[in-house]
PASEBA-1860 file (N, C-alpha, C; in nm, 3 decimals):
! residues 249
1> XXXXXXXX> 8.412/10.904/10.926/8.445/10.980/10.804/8.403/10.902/10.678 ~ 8.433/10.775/10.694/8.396/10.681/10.602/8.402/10.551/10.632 ~ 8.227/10.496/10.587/8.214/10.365/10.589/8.287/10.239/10.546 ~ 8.444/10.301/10.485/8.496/10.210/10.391/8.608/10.184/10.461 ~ 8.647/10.268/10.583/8.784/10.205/10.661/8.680/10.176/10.782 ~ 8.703/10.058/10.843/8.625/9.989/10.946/8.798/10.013/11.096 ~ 8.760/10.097/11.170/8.867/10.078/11.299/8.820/10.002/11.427 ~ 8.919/9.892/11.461/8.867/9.841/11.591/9.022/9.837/11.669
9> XXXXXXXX> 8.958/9.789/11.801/9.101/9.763/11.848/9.020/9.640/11.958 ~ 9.156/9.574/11.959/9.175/9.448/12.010/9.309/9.414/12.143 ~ 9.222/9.444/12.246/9.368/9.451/12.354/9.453/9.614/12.328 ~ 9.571/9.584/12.294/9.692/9.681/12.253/9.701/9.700/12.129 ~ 9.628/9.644/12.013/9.649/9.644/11.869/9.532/9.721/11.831 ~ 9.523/9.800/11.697/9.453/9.886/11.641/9.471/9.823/11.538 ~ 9.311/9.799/11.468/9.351/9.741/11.329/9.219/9.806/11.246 ~ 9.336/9.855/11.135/9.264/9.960/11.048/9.211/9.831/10.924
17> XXXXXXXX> 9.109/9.834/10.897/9.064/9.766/10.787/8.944/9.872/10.638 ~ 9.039/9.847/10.536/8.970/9.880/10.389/8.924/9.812/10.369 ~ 8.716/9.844/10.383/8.659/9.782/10.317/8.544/9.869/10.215 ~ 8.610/9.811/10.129/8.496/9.847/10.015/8.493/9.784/9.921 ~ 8.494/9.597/9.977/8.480/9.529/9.873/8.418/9.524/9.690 ~ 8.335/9.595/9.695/8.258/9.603/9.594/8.348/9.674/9.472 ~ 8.446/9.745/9.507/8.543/9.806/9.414/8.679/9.782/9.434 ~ 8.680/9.649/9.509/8.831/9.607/9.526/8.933/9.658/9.630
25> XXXXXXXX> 8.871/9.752/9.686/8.940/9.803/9.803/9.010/9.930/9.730 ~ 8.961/9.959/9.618/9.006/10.109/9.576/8.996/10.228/9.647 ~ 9.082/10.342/9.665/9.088/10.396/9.763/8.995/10.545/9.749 ~ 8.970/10.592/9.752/8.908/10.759/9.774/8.976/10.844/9.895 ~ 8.978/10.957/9.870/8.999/11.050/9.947/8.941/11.023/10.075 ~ 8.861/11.005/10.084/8.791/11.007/10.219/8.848/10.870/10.302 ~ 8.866/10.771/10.233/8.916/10.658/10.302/9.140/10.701/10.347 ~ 9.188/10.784/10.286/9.270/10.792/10.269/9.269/10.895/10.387
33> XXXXXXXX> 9.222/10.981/10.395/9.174/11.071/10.537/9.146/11.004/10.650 ~ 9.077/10.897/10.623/9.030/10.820/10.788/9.110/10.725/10.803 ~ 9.253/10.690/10.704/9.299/10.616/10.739/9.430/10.676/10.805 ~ 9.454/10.811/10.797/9.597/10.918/10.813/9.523/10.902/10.988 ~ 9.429/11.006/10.967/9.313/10.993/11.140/9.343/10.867/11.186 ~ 9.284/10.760/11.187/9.361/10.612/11.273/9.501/10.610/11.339 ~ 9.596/10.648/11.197/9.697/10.625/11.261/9.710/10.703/11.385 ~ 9.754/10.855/11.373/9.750/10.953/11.438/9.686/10.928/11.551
41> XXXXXXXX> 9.539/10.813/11.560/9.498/10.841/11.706/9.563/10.689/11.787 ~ 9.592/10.620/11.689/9.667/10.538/11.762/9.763/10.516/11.781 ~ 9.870/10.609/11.724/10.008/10.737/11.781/10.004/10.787/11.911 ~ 9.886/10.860/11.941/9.836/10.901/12.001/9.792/10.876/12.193 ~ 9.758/10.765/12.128/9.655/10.623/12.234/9.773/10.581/12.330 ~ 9.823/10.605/12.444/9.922/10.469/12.520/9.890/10.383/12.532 ~ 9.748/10.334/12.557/9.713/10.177/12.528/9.742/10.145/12.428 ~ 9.792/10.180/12.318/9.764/10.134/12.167/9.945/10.096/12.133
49> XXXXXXXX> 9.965/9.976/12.142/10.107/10.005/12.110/10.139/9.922/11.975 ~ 10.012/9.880/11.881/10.106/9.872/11.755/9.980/9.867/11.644 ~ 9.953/9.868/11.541/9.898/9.890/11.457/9.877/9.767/11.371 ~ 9.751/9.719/11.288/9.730/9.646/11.159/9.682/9.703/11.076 ~ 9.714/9.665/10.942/9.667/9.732/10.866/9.575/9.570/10.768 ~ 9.461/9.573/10.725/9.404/9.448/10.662/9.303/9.524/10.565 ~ 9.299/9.411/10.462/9.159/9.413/10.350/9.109/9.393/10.349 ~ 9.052/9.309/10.229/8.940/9.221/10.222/8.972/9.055/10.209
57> XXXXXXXX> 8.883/8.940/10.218/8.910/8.812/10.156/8.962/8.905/9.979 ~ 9.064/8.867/9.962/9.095/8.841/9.770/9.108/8.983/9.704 ~ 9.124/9.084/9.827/9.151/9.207/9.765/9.203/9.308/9.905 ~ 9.340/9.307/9.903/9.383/9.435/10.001/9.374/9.547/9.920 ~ 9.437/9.583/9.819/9.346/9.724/9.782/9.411/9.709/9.619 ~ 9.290/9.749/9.529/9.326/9.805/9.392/9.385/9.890/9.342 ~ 9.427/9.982/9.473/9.507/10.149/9.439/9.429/10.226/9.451 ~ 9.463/10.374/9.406/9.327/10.452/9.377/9.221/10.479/9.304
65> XXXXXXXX> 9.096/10.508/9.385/9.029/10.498/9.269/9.032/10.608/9.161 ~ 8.997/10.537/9.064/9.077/10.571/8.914/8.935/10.718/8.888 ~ 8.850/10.758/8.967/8.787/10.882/8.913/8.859/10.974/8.991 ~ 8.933/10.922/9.107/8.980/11.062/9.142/9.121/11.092/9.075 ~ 9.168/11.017/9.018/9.280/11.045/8.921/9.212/11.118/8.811 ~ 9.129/11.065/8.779/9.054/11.158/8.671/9.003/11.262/8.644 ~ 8.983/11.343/8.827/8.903/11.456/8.829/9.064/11.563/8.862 ~ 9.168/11.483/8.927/9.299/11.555/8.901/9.371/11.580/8.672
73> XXXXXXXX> 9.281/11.493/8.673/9.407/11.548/8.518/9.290/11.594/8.430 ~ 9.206/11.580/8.479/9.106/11.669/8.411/9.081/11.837/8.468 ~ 9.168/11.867/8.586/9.217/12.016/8.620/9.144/12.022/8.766 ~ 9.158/11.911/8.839/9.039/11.952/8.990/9.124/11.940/9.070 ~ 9.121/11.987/9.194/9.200/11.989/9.305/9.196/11.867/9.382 ~ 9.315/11.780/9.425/9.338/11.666/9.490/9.335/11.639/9.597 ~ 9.308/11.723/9.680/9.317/11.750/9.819/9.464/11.711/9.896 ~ 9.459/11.724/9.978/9.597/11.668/10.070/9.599/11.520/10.092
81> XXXXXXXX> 9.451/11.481/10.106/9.461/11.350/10.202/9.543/11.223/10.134 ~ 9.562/11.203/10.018/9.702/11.100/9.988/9.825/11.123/10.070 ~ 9.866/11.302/10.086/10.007/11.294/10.058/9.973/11.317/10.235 ~ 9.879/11.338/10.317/9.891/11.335/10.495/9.884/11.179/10.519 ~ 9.759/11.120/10.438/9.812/10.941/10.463/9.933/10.865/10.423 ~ 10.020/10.955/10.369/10.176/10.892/10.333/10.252/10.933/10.445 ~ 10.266/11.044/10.490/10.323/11.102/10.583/10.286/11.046/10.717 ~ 10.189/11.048/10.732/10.112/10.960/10.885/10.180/10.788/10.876
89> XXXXXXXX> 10.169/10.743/10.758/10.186/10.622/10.746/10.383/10.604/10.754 ~ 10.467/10.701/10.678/10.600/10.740/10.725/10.638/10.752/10.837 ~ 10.565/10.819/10.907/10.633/10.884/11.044/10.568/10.809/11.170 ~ 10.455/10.692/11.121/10.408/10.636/11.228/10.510/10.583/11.365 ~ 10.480/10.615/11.459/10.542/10.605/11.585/10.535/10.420/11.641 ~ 10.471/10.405/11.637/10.417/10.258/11.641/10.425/10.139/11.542 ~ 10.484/10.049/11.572/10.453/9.931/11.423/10.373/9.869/11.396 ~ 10.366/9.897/11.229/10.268/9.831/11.215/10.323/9.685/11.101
97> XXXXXXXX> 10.179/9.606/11.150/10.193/9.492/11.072/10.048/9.474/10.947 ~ 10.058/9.418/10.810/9.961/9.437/10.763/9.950/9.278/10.702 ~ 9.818/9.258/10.678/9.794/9.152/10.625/9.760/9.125/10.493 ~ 9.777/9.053/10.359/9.767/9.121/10.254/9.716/8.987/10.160 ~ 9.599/8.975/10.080/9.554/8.890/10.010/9.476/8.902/9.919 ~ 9.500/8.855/9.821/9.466/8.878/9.673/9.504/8.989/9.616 ~ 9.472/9.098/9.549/9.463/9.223/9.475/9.568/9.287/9.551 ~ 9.686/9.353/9.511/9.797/9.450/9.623/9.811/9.551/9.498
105> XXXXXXXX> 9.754/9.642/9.431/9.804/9.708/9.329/9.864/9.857/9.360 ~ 9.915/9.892/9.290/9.943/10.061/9.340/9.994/10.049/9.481 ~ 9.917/10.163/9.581/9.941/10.189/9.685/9.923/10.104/9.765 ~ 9.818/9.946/9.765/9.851/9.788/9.774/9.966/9.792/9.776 ~ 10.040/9.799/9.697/10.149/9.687/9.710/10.251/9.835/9.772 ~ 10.273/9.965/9.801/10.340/10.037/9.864/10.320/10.057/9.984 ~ 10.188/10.092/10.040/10.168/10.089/10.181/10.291/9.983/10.271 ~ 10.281/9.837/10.224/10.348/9.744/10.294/10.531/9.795/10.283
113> XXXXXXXX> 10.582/9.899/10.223/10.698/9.928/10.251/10.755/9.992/10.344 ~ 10.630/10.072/10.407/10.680/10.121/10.521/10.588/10.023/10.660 ~ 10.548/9.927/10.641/10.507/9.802/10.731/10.618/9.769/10.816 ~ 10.634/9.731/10.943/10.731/9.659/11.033/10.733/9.538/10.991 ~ 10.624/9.444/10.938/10.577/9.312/10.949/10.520/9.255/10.829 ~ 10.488/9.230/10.672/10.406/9.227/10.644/10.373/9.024/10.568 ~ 10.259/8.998/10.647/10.229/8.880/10.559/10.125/8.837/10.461 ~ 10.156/8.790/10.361/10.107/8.756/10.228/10.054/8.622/10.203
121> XXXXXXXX> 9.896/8.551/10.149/9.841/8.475/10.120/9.936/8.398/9.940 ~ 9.930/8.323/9.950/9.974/8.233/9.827/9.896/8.269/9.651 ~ 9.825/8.387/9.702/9.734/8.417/9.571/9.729/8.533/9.572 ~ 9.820/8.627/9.681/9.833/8.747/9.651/9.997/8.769/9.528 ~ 9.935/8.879/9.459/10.010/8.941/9.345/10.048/9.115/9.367 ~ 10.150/9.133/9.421/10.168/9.237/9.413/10.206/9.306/9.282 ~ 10.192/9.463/9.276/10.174/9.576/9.118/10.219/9.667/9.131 ~ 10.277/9.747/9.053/10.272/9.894/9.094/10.269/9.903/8.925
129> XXXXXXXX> 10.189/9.934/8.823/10.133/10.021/8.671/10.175/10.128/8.661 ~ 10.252/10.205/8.734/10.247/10.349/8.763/10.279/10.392/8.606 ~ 10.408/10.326/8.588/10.427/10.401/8.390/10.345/10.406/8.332 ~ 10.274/10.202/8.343/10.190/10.227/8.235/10.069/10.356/8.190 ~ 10.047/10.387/8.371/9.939/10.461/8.367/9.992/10.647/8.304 ~ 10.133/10.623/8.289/10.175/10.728/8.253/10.203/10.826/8.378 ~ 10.218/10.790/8.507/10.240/10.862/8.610/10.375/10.804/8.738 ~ 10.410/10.849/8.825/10.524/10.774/8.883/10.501/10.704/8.976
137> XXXXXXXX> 10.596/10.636/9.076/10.582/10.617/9.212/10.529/10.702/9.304 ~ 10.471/10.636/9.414/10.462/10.703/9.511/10.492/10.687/9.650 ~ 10.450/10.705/9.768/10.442/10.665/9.864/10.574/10.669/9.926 ~ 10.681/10.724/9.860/10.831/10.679/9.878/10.878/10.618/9.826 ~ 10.838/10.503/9.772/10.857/10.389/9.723/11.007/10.448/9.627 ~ 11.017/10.480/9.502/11.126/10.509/9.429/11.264/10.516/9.547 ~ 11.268/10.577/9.661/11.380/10.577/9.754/11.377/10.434/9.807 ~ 11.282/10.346/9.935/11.243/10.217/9.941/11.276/10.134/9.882
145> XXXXXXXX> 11.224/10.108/9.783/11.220/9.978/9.670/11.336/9.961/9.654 ~ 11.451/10.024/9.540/11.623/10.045/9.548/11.690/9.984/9.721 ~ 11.640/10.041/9.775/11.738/10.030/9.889/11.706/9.880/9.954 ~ 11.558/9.862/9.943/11.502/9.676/10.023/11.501/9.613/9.894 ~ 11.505/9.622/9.795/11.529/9.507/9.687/11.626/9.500/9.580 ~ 11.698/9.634/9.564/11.814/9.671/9.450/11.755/9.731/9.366 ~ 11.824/9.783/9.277/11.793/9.856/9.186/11.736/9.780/9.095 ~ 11.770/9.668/9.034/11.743/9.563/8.924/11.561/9.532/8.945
153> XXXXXXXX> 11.560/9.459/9.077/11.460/9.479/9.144/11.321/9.533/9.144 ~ 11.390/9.621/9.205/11.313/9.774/9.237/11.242/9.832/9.093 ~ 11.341/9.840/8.962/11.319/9.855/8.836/11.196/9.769/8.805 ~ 11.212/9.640/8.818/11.125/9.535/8.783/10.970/9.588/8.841 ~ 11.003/9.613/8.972/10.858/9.682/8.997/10.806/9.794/8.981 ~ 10.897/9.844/9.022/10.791/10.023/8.941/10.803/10.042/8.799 ~ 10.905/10.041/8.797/10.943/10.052/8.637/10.862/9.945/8.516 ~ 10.915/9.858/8.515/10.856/9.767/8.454/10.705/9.727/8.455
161> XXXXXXXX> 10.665/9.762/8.575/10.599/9.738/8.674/10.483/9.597/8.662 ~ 10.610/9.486/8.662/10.583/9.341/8.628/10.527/9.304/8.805 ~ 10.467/9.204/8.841/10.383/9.122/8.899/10.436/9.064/8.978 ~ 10.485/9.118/9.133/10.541/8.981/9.238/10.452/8.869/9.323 ~ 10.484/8.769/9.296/10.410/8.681/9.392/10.465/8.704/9.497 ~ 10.357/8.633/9.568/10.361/8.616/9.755/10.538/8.572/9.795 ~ 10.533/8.462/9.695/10.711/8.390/9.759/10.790/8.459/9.669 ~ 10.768/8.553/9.541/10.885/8.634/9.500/10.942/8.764/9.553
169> XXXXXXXX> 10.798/8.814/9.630/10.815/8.915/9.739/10.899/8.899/9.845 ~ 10.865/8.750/9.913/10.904/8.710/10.014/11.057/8.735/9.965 ~ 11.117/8.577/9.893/11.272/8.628/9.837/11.309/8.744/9.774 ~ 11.220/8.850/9.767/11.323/8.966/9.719/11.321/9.071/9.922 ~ 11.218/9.011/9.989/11.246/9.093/10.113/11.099/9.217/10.127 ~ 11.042/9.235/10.004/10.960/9.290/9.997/10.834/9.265/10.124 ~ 10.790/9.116/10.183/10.696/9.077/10.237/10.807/8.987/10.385 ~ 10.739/8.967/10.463/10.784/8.915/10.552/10.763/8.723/10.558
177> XXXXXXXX> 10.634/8.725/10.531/10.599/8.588/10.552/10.478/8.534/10.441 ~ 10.486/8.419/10.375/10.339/8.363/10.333/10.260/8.250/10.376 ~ 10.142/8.335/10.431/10.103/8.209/10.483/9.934/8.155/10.427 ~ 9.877/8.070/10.485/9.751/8.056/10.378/9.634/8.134/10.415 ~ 9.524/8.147/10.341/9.435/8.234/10.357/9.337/8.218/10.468 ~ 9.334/8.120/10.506/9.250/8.047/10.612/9.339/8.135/10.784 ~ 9.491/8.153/10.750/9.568/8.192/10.862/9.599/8.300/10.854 ~ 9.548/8.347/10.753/9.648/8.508/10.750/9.613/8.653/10.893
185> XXXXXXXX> 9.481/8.629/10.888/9.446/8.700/11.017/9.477/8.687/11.164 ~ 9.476/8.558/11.191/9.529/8.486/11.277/9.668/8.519/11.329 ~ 9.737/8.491/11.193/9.897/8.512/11.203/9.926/8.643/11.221 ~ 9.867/8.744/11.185/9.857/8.903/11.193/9.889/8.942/11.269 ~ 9.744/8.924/11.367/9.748/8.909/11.515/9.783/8.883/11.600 ~ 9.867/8.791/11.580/9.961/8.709/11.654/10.078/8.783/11.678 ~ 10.137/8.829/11.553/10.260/8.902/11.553/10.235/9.047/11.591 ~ 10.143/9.108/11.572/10.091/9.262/11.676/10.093/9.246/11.774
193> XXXXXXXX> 10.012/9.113/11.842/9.997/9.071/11.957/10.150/9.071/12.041 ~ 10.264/9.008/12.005/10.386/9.013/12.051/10.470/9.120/12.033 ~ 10.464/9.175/11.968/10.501/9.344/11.953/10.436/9.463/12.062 ~ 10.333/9.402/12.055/10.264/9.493/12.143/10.278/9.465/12.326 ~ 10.324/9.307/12.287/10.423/9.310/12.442/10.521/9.298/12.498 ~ 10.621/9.356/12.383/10.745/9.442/12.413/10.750/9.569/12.521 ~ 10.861/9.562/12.585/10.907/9.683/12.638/10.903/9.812/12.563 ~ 10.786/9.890/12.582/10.784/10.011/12.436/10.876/10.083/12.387
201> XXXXXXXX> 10.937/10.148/12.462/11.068/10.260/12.529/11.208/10.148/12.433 ~ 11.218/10.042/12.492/11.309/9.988/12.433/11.252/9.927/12.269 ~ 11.131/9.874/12.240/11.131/9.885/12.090/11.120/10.008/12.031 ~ 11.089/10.120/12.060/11.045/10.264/11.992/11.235/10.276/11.916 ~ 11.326/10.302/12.024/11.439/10.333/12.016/11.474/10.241/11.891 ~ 11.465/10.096/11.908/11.525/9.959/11.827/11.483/9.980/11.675 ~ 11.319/10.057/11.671/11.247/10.050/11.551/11.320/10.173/11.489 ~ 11.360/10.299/11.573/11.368/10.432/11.502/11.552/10.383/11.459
209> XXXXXXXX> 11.616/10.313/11.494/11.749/10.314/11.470/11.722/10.188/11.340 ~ 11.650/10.136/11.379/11.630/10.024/11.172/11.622/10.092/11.074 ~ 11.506/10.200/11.116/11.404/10.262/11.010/11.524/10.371/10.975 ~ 11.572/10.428/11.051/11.653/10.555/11.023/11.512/10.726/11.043 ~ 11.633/10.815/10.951/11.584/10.940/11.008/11.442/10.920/10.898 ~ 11.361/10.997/10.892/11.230/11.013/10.875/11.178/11.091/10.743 ~ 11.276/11.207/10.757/11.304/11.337/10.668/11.310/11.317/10.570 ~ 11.392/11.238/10.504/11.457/11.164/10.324/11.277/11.125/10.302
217> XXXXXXXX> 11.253/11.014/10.370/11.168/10.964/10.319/11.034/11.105/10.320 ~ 10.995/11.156/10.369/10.885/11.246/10.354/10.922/11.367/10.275 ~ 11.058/11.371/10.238/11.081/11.464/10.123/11.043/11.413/10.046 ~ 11.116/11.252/9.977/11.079/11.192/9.845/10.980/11.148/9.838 ~ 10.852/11.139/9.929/10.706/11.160/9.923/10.649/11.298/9.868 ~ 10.735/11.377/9.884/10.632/11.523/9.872/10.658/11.551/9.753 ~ 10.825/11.489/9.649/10.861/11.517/9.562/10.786/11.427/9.468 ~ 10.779/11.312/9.503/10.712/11.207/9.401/10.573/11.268/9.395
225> XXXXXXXX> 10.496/11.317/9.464/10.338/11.384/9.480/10.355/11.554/9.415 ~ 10.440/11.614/9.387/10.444/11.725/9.269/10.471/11.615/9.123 ~ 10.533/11.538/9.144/10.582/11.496/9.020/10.447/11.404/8.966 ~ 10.377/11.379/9.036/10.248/11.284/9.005/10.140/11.377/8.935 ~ 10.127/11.480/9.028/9.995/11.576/9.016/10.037/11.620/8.798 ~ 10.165/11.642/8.836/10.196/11.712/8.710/10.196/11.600/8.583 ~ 10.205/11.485/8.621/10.216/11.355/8.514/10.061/11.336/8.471 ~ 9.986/11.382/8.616/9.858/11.316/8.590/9.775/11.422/8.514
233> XXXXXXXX> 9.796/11.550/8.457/9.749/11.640/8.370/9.820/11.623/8.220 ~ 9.952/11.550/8.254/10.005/11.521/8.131/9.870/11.493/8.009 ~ 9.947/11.494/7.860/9.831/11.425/7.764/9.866/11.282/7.777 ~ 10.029/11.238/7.807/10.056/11.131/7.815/9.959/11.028/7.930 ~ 9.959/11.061/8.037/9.860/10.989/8.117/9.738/11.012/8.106 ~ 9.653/11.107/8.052/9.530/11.128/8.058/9.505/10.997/7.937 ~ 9.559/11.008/7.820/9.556/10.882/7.696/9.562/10.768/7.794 ~ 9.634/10.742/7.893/9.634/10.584/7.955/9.541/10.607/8.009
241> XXXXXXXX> 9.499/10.692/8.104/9.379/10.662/8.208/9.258/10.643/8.129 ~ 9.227/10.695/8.020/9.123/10.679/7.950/9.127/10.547/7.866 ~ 9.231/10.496/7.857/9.213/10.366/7.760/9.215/10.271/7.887 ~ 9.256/10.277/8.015/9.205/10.205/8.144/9.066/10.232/8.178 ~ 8.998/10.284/8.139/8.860/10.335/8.222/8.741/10.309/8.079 ~ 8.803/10.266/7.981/8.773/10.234/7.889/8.771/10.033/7.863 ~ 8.888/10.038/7.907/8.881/9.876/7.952/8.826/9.798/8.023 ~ 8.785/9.859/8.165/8.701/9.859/8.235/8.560/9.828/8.216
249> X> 8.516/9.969/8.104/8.363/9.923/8.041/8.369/9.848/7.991
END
């Protein structure tokens, strides 16, 4: 579907990788489609019993890319594929673990909330701009964030939407582990690798009683994604996106 999510699998692990270095691992529709497809087939797969999710060296992803926000608030149709790769990525059956270094912005730094596992390089910075950009959370995140870091927290990042390091993530619970860049793949793997040789039947049950019911969260996905579409036609966000895309040049 696209050259920019690379899928392999390794033994029992499926590991989805964003690459499109050249723009930071910014996302497009089409990568956001082949990355909903992955999951789903490795949902799917009984050999497949747990999932990675990885970037690039110095960039897991920039968010989205900022023309297709642009062709939404300029009056174009968005397609589904954000809000089926939130939902696929919600309701995934399997755990996943992701690996995360340098750049985590936007949906960077949200994807890893619904992660089983996630570990972080010493120079990764997690983001979420969403105000600035004049638009909201997504991904769930507004329900998430509150509940794994507090409200105070949680504020700090979307809201505010100030800058966590690797070890402020770690102590707020946000990230699982930091380790160095030389290990981060390694360590990934390692921990899919042992997940994936669990008793399935008995982790499926263990994971769905942590995670809880499913429903909350894919409502306040579908609600945060009306509330986005409509922010992102705002005049208020169209003025930010343009003085971002302006900064840029």
């Amino acid at each position: 579907m696209t050259e920019h999510i690379v899928v392999e699998t390794k033994g029992a692990v499926q590991a989805i990788r964003m690459n499109r270095p050249d723009k930071k691992n910014a996302l497009t529709r089409a990568m956001y489609a082949a990355m909903a497809a992955a999951l789903a087939a490795g949902d799917a797969n009984p050999e497949t019993r747990a999932h990675v999710i990885l970037g690039v060296p110095g960039a897991f992803s920039a968010g989205n890319d900022i023309a297709d926000f642009m062709a939404v608030a300029m009056g174009g149709d968005g397609g589904t594929e954000v809000f089926d790769f939130l939902v696929a990525l919600a309701t995934c059956a399997k755990p996943i673990v992701s690996g995360v270094d340098g750049i985590a912005v936007g949906i960077g730094t949200t994807i890893n909330l619904h992660c089983d596992l996630t570990f972080a390089t010493p120079r990764t910075v997690f983001r979420t701009p969403f105000v600035d950009l004049g638009i909201v959370p997504e991904a769930g995140s507004s329900l998430i964030a509150p509940a794994l870091l507090g409200t105070q927290r949680a504020f700090a990042l979307l809201g505010l939407g100030e800058g966590f390091s690797a070890d402020r993530a770690k102590s707020a619970g946000l990230i699982y582990d930091v380790v160095d860049e030389d290990d981060l793949e390694e360590q990934v793997f390692a921990a899919a690798g042992r997940i994936a040789a669990k008793p399935p039947e008995a982790l499926r049950l263990a994971r769905e009683l942590m995670r809880g019911p499913r429903e909350p969260i894919v409502e306040r996905i579908r609600e945060e994604g009306r509330l986005f579409r409509e922010r992102l036609r705002s005049d208020e966000a169209k003025a930010a996106l343009m003085a971002f895309v302006n900064r840029k040049k």
